[in-house]
N, C-alpha and C positions, 0 to 999 in steps of 0.2 A: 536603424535597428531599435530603437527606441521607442518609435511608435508603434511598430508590433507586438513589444512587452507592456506599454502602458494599455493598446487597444481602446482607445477613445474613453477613458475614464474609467472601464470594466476590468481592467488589470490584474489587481488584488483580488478580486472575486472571483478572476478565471483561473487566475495560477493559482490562489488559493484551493480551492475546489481540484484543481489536479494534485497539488499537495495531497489533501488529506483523502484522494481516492489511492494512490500510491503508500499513504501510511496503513489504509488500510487493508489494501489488497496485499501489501508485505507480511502484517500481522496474520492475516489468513494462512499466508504460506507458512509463515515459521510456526504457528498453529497446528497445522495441518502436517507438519513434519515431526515436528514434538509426539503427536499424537501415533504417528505413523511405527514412531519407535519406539513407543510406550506399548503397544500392540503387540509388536514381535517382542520386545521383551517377557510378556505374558503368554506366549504362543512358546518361548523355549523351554521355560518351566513346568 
């Protein structure tokens, strides 16, 4: 299992890289949801 996480030296740069596509694909969402009910709050008033 080890060599599949290390991946011949590229490791760090490939899980890194999914990390911060995951931090930022999440930020989107909670983004996107903040905004969504920021919206309908302005739509009851």
């Amino acid at each position: 299992m080890s060599p599949f996480f290390y991946m011949g030296g590229y490791g760090f740069y490939v899980w890194g890289s999914y990390l911060a596509t995951l931090i930022v694909l999440g930020a989107e969402v909670v983004q996107l949801l903040r905004r969504r009910k920021s919206v309908r709050e302005q739509n009851r008033s």
